[in-house]
N, C-alpha and C positions, 0 to 999 in steps of 0.2 A: 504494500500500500504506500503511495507517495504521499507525503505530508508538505505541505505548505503553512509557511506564518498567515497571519488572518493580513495579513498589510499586502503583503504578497496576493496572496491570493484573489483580495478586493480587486485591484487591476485585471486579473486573468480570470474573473468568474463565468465569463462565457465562454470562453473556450471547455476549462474545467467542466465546467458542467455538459459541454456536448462530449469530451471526452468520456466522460463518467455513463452519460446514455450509449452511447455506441459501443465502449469497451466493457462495457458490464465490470466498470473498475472501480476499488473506492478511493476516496481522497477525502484523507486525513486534513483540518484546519486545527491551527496550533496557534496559543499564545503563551508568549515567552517560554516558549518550548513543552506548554502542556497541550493534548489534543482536548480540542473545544468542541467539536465537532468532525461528522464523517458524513461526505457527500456520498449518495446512492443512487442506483437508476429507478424511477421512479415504477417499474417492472419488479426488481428485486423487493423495494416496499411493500409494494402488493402480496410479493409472496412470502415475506416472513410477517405480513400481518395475518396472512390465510393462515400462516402453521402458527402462531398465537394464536387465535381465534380454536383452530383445530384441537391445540394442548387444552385450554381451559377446557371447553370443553369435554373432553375428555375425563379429566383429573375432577371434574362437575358429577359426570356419570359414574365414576370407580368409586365419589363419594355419595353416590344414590342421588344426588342432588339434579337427575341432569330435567328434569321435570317433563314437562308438551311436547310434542317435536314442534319445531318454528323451520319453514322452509331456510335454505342457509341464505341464500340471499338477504332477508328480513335479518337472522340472526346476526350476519354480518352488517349492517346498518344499526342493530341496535347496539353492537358490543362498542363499534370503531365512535358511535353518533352522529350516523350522517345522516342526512333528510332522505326523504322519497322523493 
């Protein structure tokens, strides 16, 4: 993973960020050498919100809890908060 300073990288954030969609790469932003954040494609987001979404889930139903079935679509709107 490539790190960049936050000063750095303010100048270079378009690029960076088409790099990051296209190379399915992350990038590390860092101040005064701690990382502050980590750029992702917005593809990979979706899919470790699916496998969140998935594990609760889960760990829901091994504790009895998993209740109604809710189509996933809905469940995934109500876990993340998105509108309809």
């Amino acid at each position: 993973m490539d790190t960049y300073p936050i000063t750095e990288a303010r100048n270079k954030l378009g690029a960076l960020a088409r790099q990051v969609s296209a190379e399915q790469k992350h990038i590390a932003l860092s101040d005064r050498g701690q990382t502050m954040a980590v750029l992702i494609s917005p593809a990979e987001l979706e899919e470790l919100e699916y496998h969140r979404v998935n594990a609760e889930y889960l760990a829901r139903k091994a504790r009895g809890e998993a209740g109604p079935a809710v189509p996933h679509d809905e469940a995934r709107r109500r876990i993340l908060g998105e509108t309809a």
